[in-house]
C-alpha positions in Angstrom: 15.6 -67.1 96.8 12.6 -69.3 96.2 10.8 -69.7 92.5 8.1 -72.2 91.0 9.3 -73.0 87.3 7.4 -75.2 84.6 9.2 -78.5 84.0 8.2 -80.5 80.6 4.6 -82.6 81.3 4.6 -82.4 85.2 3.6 -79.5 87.5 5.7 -76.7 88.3 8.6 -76.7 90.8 9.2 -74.7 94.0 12.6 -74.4 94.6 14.4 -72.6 97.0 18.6 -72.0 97.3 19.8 -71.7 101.3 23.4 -71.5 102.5 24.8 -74.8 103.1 25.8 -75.3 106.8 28.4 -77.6 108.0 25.8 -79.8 108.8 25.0 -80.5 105.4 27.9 -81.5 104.0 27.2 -85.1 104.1 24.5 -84.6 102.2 26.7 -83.2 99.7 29.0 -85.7 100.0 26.7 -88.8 99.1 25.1 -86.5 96.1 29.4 -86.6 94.3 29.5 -89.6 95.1 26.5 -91.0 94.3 26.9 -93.9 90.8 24.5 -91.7 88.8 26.2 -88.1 89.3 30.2 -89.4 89.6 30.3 -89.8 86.2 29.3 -86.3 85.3 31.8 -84.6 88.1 35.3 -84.1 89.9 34.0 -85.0 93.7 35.5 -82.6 96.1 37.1 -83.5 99.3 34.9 -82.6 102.9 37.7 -79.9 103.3 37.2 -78.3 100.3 32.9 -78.0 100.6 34.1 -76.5 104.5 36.1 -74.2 102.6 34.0 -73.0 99.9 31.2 -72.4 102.6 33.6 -69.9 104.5 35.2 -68.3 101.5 33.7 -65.3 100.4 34.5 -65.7 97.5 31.8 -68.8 97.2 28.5 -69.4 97.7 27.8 -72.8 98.7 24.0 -73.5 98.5 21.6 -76.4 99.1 18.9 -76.9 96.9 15.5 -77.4 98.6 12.8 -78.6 96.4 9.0 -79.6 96.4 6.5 -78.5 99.1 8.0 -79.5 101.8 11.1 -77.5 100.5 13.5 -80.8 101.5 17.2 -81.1 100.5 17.2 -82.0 96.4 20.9 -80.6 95.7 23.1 -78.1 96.0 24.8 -75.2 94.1 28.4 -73.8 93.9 29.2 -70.3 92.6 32.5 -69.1 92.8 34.0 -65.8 91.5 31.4 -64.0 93.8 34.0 -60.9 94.7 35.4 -60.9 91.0 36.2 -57.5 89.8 35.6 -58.4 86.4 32.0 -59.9 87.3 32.2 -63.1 85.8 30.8 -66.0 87.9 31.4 -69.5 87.2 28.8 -72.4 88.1 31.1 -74.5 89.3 29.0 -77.3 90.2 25.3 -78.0 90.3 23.9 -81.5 91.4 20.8 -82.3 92.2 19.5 -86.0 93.4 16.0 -86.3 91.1 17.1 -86.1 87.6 14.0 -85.3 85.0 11.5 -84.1 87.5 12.7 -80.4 86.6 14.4 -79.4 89.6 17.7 -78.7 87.9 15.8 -76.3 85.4 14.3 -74.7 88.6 17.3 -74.3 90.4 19.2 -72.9 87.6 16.8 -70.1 87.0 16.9 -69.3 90.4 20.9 -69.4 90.3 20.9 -67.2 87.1 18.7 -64.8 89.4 20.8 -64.4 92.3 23.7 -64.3 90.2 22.5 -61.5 88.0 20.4 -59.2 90.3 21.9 -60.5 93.9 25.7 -60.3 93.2 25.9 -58.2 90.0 27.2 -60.6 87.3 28.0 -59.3 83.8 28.5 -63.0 83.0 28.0 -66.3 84.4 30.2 -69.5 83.2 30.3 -73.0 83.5 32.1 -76.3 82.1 30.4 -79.6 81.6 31.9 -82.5 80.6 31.2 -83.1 76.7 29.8 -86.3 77.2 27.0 -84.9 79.7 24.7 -84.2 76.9 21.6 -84.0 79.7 23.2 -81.0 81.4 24.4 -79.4 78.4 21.1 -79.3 76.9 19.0 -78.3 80.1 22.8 -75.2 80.3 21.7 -74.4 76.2 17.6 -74.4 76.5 18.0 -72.1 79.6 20.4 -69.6 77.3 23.8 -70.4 77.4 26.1 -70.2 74.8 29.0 -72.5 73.8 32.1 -70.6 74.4 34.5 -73.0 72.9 35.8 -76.9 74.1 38.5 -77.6 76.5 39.8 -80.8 74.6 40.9 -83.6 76.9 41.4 -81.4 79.6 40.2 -83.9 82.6 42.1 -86.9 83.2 39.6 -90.1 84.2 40.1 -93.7 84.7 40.6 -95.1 80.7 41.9 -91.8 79.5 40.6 -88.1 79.4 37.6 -86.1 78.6 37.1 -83.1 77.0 35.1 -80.2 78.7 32.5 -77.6 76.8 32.5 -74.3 78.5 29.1 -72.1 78.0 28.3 -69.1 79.4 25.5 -66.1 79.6 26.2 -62.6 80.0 23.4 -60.2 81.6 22.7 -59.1 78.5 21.1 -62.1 77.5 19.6 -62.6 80.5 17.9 -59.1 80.4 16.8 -59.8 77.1 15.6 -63.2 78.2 14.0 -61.1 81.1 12.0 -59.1 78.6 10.3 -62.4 77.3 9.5 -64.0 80.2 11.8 -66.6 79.8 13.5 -65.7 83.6 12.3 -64.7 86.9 11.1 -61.1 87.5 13.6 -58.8 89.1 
């Protein structure tokens, strides 16, 4: 899946979503635990990205960004055999914050997720205090479900998560107003 989005003052994006290959999990690795992202996540173990890309359940994607399509992030969905159709966005990181990669990628998630595996609603948490990511989750058309209060444990106490989603409703509608990629 591969899509050129608009990000605020600079040129549009190319991104593109790949499955992630066993070979890329370091890459992955040093994104969690990078000093800018840690805050914002619950790092998996190397075990659990090797699971996740075997579990068909998941889809475990790296993000490939810019001309030269290079590595920028990756992407996790999981839910992807749900017979209730609900995906969740379980994680989304990408290494360049602000350059509208995230924005890119997400469209391109809500696509796949949608008109690829036949959502009726995509979900996510983010951590309260990530007010970046919730805006970027609310200016692409998710909605605030409700809070999880204190429902992560971190060093100094715990934080509280929002959960947001968008149902294919939405993104039909959103569809209709060129707001999201074409089908």
């Amino acid at each position: 899946m591969e899509q050129a989005a608009s990000a605020p003052a600079t040129a549009p994006v190319r991104v593109r979503l790949r499955p992630t290959m066993q070979s890329d999990i370091e890459f992955v690795l040093s994104l969690e635990r990078d000093p800018d992202n840690l805050p914002f996540i619950t790092p998996w173990e190397r075990t659990q990205h090797e699971a996740a890309i075997r579990f068909p359940d998941f889809r475990h994607f790296i993000v490939e960004a810019g001309p030269d399509l290079e590595a920028a992030g990756f992407v996790i969905l999981i839910g992807c055999r749900s017979q209730n159709q609900s995906l969740e966005l379980k994680r989304m990181v990408v290494r360049s914050k602000g350059k509208g990669t995230g924005r890119a990628a997400l469209r391109v998630v809500k696509k796949v997720s949608f008109d690829d595996l036949g959502a009726h609603r995509l979900w996510l948490d983010v951590k309260k205090r990530n007010e970046r990511a919730r805006a970027l989750y609310a200016g692409e058309g998710f909605v605030v479900e409700g809070e999880l209060r204190e429902s992560v444990r971190v060093a100094g106490g715990f934080e509280s998560m929002v959960v947001m989603s968008m149902l294919q409703a939405e993104f039909t509608q959103r569809r209709s107003q060129a707001m999201e990629l074409r089908a």
